[in-house]
N, C-alpha and C positions, 0 to 999 in steps of 0.2 A: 372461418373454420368450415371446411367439406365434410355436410354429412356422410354416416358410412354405414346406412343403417337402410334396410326395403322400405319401398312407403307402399300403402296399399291404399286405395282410393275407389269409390262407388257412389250412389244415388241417384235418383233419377235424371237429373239436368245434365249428366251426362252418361259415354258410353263409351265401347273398349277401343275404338280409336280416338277420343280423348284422354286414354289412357299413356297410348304411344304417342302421341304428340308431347305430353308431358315427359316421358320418358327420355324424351334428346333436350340436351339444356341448351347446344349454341349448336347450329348445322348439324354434322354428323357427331355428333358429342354423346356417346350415351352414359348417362347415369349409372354406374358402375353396378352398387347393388341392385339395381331394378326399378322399376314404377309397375304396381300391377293393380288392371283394375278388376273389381269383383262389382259382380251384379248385386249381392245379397251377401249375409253374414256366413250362410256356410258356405258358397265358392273362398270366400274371406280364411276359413278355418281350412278350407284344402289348402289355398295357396300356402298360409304359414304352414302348415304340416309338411309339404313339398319343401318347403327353404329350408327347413333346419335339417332335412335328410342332406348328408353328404352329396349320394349321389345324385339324387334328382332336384336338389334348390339349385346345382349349377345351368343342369342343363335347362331349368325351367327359364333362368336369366339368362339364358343364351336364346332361346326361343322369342321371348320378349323381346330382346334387344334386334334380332333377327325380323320379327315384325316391325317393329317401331323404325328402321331402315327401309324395309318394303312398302309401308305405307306412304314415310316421305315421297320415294320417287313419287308412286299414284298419285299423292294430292299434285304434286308438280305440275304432273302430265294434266290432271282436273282440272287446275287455275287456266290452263290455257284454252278448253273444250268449253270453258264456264266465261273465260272473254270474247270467244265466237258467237256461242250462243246470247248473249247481251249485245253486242255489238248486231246481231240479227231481231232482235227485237228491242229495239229503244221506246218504239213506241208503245201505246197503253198492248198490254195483252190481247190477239185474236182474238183468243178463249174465252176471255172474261170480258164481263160485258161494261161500257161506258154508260150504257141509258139507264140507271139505277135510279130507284127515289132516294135520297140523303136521308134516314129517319131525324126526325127531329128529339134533341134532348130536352130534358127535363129542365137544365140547370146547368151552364158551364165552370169548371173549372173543377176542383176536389172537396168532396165533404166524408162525412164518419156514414155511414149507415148506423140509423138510431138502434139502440142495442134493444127494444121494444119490438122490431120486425124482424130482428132475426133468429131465423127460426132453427132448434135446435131439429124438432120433426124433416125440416127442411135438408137438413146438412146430414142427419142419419138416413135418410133416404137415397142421397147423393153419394152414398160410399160405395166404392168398388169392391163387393164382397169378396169376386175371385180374386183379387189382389190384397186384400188383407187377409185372409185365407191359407191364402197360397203361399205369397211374398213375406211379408210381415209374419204371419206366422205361420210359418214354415209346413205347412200340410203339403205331402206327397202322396203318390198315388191316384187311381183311378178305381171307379165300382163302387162297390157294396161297403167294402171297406174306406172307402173315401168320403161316402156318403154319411156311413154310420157315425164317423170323424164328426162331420159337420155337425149333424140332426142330435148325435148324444152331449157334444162338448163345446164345439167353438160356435154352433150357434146359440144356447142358452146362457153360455160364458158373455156372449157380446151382446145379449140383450140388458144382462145386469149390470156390465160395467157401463152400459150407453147410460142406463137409469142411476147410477151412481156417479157417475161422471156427472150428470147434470145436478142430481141433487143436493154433490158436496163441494160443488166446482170446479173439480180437475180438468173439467172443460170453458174456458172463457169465449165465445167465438164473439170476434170481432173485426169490420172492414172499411177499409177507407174505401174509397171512387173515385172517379172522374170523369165527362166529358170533356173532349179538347179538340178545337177547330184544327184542319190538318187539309195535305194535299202532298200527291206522292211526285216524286221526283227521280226516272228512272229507278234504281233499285232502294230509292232511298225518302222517307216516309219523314216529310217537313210535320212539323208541329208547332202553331202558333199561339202568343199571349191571350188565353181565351177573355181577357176584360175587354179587349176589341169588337165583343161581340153580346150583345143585350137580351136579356130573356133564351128562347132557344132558336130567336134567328141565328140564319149562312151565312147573314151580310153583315158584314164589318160595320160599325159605327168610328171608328177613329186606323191609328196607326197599327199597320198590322207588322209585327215581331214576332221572328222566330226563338221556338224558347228552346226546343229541340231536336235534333233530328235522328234517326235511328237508320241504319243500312243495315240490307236485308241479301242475303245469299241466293242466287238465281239457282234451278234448277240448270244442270246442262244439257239434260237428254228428256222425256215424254212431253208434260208440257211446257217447257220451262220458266214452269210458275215462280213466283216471286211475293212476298204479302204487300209490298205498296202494288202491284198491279192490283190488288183489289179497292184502292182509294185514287177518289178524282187526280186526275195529271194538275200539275199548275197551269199548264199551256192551257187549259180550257176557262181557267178563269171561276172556275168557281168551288167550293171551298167542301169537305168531309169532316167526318166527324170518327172521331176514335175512342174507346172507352179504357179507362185501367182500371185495375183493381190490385187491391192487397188483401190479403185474409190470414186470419189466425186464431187458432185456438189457445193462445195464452202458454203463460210458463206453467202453468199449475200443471201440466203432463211430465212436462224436464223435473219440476221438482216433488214429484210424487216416486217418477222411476230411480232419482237418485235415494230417496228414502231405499228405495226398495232393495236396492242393488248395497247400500251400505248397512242393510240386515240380511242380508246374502241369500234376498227371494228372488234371484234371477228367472224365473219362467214369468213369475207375475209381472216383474219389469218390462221382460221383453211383449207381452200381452199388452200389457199397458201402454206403450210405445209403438205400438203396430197402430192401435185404435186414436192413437191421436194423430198419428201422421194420416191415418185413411180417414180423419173426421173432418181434418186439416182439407184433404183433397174431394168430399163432400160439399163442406162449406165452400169451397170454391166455386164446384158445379150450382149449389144454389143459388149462390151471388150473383153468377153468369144468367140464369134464368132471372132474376133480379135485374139485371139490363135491359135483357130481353123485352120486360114486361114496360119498363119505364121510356123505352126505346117504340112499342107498340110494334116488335116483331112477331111475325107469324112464327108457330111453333116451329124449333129446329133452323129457323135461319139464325146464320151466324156460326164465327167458333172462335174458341177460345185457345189463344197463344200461350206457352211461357218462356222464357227465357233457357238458355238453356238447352231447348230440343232443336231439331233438325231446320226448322222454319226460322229463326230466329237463333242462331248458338251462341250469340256473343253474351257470356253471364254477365261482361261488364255494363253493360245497356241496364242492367238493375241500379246503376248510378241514376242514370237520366230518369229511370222512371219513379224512381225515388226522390229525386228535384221536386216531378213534376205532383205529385200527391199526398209528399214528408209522412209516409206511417210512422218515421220516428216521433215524433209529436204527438201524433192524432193515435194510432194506438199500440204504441211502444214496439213496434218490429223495426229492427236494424240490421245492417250487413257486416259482413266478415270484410275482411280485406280481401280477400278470395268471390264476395261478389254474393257469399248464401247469407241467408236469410237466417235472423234469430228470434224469437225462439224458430226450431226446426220445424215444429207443425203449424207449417206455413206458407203459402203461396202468391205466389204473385202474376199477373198477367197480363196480354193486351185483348180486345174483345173486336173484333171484324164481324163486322154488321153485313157483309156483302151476300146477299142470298148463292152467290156460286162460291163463298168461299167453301175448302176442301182441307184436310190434314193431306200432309205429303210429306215426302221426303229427297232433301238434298243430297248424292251420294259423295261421302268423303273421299 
């Protein structure tokens, strides 16, 4: 049966040309009512306010579907500027450097981080005020009046619910890990059996197996960076090291806002749901520093991947790294069939130790 109904789609792990990509189901096939994606809840309330007007939900799906054809051609023409430029660098990256120290790990393979070291101080420090502020909840404007915003309400607001969130629960934070011996393979980042390898030695003690492997999208045009350029080649013979992580602040936020929303306190809810998704992206940043430390990196070297964004977009690679460190188990985060993560305030990651690694971006 053919759905016949708009779907509207957002979150961070993706963006509005993941939008039109989803929007053609087979070649030029477009999806009749639309696929529209929204950054945030009110682009969300424009778009449906625009569709059920007569006049402008047609033309807004005629626009969409107009893009989501324009974009195909582009990526087309991209796939083939993005096999020149591969085909011109096989080998390790100019840019990036081979002569690295490998840091050594603590410990191979996946364990829980003891719920004893992690630190709540830690993950509220690590929150992105302007994007919970702003994004989550909804603060507009600039000035005097922007500021008064912050200073009279949503900062004294988010100090009580941090301190209530900890003292009644609503916040659980908890994370799996991993180191795992590795070695890149043109665009593509092998990963091996880490019981091959003893204490936090490079050198294999027995049969080395690959347990997964992940490919990575080349830049085509400035550098055309890649993230296995930043781990040892195989051709060199000797072996890197990769970090994951999982993180999560528990269901107690999903089922406090559904309280809230089934006694019809929707501002509380949405308040409430902002600060676990930013406590969520927090505890991530701390966990990361949390490598760092266990890793004996110098301040600021390294960075942190997710699935999902520019560097990495394949959401389905949340299978393999799910293989590889079972948070279903160790502390109950699970995926959708669609590749997200449950509960929602939640994240996942890979951890690049390389001192020139860089955020960037692959053009779709």
């Amino acid at each position: 049966m053919a759905l016949e109904f708009p779907v509207l789609i957002g979150g961070a792990a993706i963006n509005r040309n993941f939008g039109r990509r989803a929007a053609l189901l087979e070649g030029e096939l477009f999806y009749p009512p639309g696929v529209f994606y929204c950054k945030d809840a009110f682009e969300g309330l424009d778009t449906m306010n625009a569709l059920v007007d007569p006049v402008e939900g047609p033309k807004l799906v005629e626009r969409v579907k107009r893009e989501a054809l324009e974009f195909k051609a582009k990526a087309a023409e991209l796939e083939t500027r993005v096999a020149e430029s591969s085909a011109q660098q096989r080998d390790f990256q100019v840019s990036v450097s081979r002569d690295v120290t490998v840091p050594v790990p603590p410990f191979w393979g996946a364990r829980v981080t003891p719920t004893r070291e992690v630190s709540f101080a830690g993950m509220y420090e690590g929150i992105d005020l302007k994007t919970l502020y702003r994004l989550h909840w909804g603060a507009r404007g600039t000035g005097a009046e922007y500021d008064r915003l912050i200073a009279e309400d949503f900062e004294p607001r988010r100090l009580r619910l941090q301190k209530e969130a900890e003292d009644k629960g609503w916040l659980r934070p908890t994370a799996v890990y991993g180191y795992f011996p590795c070695q890149s393979e043109g665009q593509d980042l092998v990963v091996y059996d880490p019981t091959a390898f003893v204490g936090g030695s490079l050198t294999p003690r027995g049969k080395i197996e690959e347990v997964a492997r992940f490919h990575f999208p080349r830049q085509a045009e400035r550098e055309g960076l890649c993230l296995s350029d930043y781990f040892q080649p195989a051709d060199r013979s000797r072996f890197d090291v990769i970090a994951f992580q999982v993180v999560t602040v528990g269901h107690g936020i999903e089922e406090l806002g559904a309280a809230l929303n089934a006694r019809g306190e929707y501002a509380d809810a949405l308040f409430i749901h902002g600060l676990g998704v930013a406590a969520a992206e927090g505890l991530a940043e701390w966990h990361h520093q949390h490598i760092r430390t266990e890793l004996a990196l110098e301040e600021g070297r390294g960075k942190r991947y997710s699935f999902g964004y520019s560097a990495c977009p394949d959401l389905a690679d949340q299978q393999k790294l799910f293989a590889l460190l079972q948070p279903e188990e160790r502390i109950g985060v699970t995926l959708t069939t669609g590749f997200q993560l449950v509960p929602e305030a939640s994240t996942s990651a890979l951890i690049v130790h390389h001192p020139q690694a860089m955020y960037y971006m692959v053009r779709e």
